[in-house]
N, C-alpha and C positions, 0 to 999 in steps of 0.2 A: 146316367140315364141310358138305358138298351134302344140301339139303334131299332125304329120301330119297324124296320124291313125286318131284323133277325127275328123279332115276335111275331110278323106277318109270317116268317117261313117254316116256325116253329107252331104255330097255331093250324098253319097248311097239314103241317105232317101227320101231324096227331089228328085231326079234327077231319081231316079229307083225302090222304094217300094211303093212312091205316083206319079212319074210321075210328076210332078206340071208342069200344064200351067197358062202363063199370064193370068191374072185378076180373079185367082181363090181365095177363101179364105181359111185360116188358119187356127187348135185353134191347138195349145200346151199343153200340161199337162205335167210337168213335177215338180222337185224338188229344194229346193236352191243347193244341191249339184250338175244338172246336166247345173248349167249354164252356165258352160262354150262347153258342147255341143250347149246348146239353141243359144247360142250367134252364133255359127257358122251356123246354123240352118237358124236362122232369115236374115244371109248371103248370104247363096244361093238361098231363097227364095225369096228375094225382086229382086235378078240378074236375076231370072227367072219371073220378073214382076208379081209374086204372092203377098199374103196380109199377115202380122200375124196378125188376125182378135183377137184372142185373146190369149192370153200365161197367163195358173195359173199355180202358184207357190204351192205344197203342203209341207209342213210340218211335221214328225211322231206327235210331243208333240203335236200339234192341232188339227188331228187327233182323237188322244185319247180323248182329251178336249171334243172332239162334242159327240161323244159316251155314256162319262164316266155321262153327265151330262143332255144329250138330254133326254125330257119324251116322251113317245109314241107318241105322235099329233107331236110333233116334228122329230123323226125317220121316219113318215108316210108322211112327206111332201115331197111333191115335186117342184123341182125350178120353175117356170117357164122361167125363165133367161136361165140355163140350159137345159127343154124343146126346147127353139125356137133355139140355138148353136146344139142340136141334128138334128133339124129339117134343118137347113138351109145351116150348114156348107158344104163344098167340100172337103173337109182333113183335118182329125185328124191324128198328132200326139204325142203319148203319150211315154215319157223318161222315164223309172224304172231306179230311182237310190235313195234307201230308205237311211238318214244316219240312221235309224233303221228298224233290219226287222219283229221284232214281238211287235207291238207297242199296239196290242189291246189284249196283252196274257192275260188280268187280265178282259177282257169285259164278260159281260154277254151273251152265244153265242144267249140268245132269241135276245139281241137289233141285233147282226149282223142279224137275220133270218127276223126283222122287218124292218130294212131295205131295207134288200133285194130284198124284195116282193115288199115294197113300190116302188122300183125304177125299178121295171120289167117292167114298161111302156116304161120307157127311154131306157132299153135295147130292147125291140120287136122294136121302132123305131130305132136305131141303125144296127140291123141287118137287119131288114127289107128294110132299105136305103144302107147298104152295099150291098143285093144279087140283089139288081136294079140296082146295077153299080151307085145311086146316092151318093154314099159316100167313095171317099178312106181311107184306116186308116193305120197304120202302130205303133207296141210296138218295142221299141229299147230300150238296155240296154244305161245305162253311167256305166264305174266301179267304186263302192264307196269303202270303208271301212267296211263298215257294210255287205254288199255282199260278200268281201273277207273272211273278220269271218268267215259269215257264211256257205261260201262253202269250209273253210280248209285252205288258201292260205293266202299265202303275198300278197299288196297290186300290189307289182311290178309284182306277177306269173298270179295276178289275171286280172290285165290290161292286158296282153298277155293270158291270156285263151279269157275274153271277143273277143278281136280286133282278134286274130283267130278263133274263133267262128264264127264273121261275115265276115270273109275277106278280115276286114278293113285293115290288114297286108301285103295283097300283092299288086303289082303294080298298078292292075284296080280293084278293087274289082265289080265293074257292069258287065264288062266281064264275070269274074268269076262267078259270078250268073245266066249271062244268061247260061252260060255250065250247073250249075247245074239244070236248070229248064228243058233242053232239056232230062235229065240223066231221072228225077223223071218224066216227062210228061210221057216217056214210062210205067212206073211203073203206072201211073192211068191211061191210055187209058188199059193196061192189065185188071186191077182190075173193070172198068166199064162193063166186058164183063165177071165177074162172077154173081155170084148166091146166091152162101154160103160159109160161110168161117169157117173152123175149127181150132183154136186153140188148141194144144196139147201141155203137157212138165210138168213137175216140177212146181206145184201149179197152171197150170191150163188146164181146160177139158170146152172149152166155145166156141157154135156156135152160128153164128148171120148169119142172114139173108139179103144181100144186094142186091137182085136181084131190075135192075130199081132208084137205089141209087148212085147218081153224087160223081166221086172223085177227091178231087179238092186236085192240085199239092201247094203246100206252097211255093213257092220258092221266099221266102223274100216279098210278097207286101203288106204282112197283117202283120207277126212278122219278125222282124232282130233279131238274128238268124232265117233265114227259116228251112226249111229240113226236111218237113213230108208229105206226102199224108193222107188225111182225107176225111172221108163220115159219114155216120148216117145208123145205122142198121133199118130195119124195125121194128117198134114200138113193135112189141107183137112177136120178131121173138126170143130174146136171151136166150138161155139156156144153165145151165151148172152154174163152178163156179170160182174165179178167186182169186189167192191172190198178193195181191202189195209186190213187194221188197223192196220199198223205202216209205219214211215217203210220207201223202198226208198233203199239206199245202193248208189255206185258212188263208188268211191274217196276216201269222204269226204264224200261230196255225196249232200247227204239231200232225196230228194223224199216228199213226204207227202198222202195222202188220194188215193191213186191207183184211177181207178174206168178198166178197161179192155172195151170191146165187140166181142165178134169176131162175126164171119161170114165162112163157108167158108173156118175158122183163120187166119184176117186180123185183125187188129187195125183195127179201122174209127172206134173213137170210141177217144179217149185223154183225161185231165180228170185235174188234178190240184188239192188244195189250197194247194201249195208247190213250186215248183222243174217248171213244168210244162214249161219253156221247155226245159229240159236234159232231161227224158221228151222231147219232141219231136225235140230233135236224136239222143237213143239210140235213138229208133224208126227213125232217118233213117239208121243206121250204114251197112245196106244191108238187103236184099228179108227175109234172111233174120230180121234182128231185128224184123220186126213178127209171126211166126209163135212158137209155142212148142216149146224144145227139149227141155222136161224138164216131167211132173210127177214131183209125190211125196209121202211122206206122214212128218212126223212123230214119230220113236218114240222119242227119250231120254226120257224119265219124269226124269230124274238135272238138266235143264235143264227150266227153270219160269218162268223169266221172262226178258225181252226185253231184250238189254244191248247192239244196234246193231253186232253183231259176228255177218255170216251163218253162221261157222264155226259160231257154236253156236245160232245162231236158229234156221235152216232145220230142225234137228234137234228143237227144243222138242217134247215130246210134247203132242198135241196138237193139233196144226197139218197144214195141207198149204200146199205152196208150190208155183210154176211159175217156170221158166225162160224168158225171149224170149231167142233166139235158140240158138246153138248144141246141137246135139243129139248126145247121147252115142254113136257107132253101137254099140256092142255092146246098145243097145237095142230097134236097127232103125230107130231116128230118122233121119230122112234130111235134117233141117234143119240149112241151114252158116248160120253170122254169124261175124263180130268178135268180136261179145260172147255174155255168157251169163251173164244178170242174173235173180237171185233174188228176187220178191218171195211174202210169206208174209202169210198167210189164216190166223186163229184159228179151229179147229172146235169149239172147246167146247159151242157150241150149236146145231150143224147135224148133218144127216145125210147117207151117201152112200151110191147104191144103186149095186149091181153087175149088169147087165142086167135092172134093176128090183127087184132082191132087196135089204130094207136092210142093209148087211155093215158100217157105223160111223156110229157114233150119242156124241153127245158127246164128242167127244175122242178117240175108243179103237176099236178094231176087235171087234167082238162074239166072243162067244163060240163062237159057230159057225164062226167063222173060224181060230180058233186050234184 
């Protein structure tokens, strides 16, 4: 019998993060461990007269293989296969469930940065097709073993943080969604009608500039866990300096105690306690990754604690997080990179003003704001 969370979160996906209508197409990404979501997946999608155009299986050991062995011309290529699925699909989506989560800790981080760059193509068409409305997408966990490790938990504590995270736990989980999207809508129709925003508190003194900059509510259509409002500061507006509470991960690879300096939204000083070597070559990706493509703020309440897995960190209520490099456009960001790397700031004990006015205080957006 299919645990009936996994159908609650697979009926989520299909039915309310992408919407699917008849005769749209499919691609899947996911893992061998998330097949028994896929399977439920490919369920509702065909009941809704949609297609799985295509469903890849990844693997960590093969993974590494391509990395560990690929030469440059090789790292630099791009699919075409891949190309035309960017180009033509109607819904992506893609199941994070690693059975390993740092499977390139021993890669050279030049081959991740030469990829990176190489495959920037396929990501400008990707977001460029998502802020046209020509493409919906959607990241959804499955819970493994390797994810529970890694965020502390038993496998059993950790299927129950997952499926409460997305609220695949309660009676309608769509419902419940759409509440939350009306909760955070208010929250970015506020935030559209500022200017500048100051961040103040313990490890950080940091202004950005979002006068004319779109902020766009998350409430589950792009990531399951939803639960952050997100925009793009103006390019040459951040100043100040910020330090991370929590490790910054990029594919495994954990840097920690990362304190970053801008001026005239540059990235001028970079310092880390661990892994500064590999911050240095992601600032190095190109122009764009020392600028920021994204902030944001926040808002699952349902996620409370830190489990090294952004899908659901960046969301912790609580927190605000920034992006270097890539910038969303349907937010008016105009920043391109490679990459587009999340690191996340505890607010529990700061404040943030909205053209001087305080509008979040502790953790939470004030009452005036709501």
């Amino acid at each position: 019998m299919v645990d009936p969370r996994i159908s609650n979160l697979a009926r989520l996906i299909v039915e309310y993060c992408i919407y699917l209508k008849p005769g749209e197409e499919v691609a899947i990404n996911g893992t061998v461990e998330s097949i028994p979501l896929i399977r439920e997946l490919v369920k509702y999608i065909v009941q809704r007269g949609a297609y799985p155009a295509t469903i890849r299986l990844e693997e960590e050991s093969i993974t590494e293989a391509f990395y560990r062995y690929a030469p440059k011309e090789v790292l630099e290529h791009v699919s075409s296969i891949e190309e035309h699925v960017v180009k033509n699909i109607d819904a992506a989506i893609t199941i994070l469930a690693p059975s390993h989560t740092k499977p390139l800790i021993s890669i050279d981080p030049e081959k991740m940065r030469i990829r990176s760059k190489a495959r920037s193509p396929l990501t400008r068409i990707f977001i460029e097709r998502s802020a046209r409305k020509e493409l919906k997408w959607v990241v959804a966990p499955y819970p493994t073993r390797a994810l529970a490790q890694e965020a502390g938990m038993s496998i059993s504590e950790y299927e129950d943080f997952v499926y409460h995270a997305v609220y695949a736990d309660s009676e309608d989980p769509i419902s419940a969604w759409k509440e939350i999207a009306k909760e955070q809508e208010k929250i970015a129709r506020f935030l559209n009608k500022v200017g500048e925003l100051r961040y103040r508190g313990p490890g950080i003194d940091l202004v950005v500039k979002v006068d004319g900059r779109k902020w766009i509510n998350d409430d589950g259509h792009y990531n399951m866990p939803g639960g952050e409002v997100f925009s793009a500061p103006i390019e040459d507006s951040v100043e100040g300096y910020i330090e991370f509470d929590y490790p910054a991960i990029w594919r495994g690879i954990e840097v920690e105690g990362i304190k970053l300096v801008f001026k005239h939204g540059v990235v001028v000083e970079a310092k880390a306690a661990k892994g500064g070597e590999f911050l240095r070559k992601m600032l190095e990706t190109d122009e764009g990754a020392k600028r920021i493509g994204e902030i944001a703020f926040g808002l699952n309440y349902n996620i409370s604690r830190f489990t090294k897995e952004i899908l659901f960190d960046e969301k912790m209520g609580g927190t605000v997080h920034i992006a270097l490099g890539a910038a969303y456009p349907e937010t008016g960001g105009k920043n391109f990179s490679g990459i587009h790397w999340d690191l996340i700031k505890d607010m529990k004990k700061h404040k943030v003003y909205a053209d001087e006015d305080l509008v979040y205080e502790n953790g939470r957006f004030i009452a005036e704001v709501l």
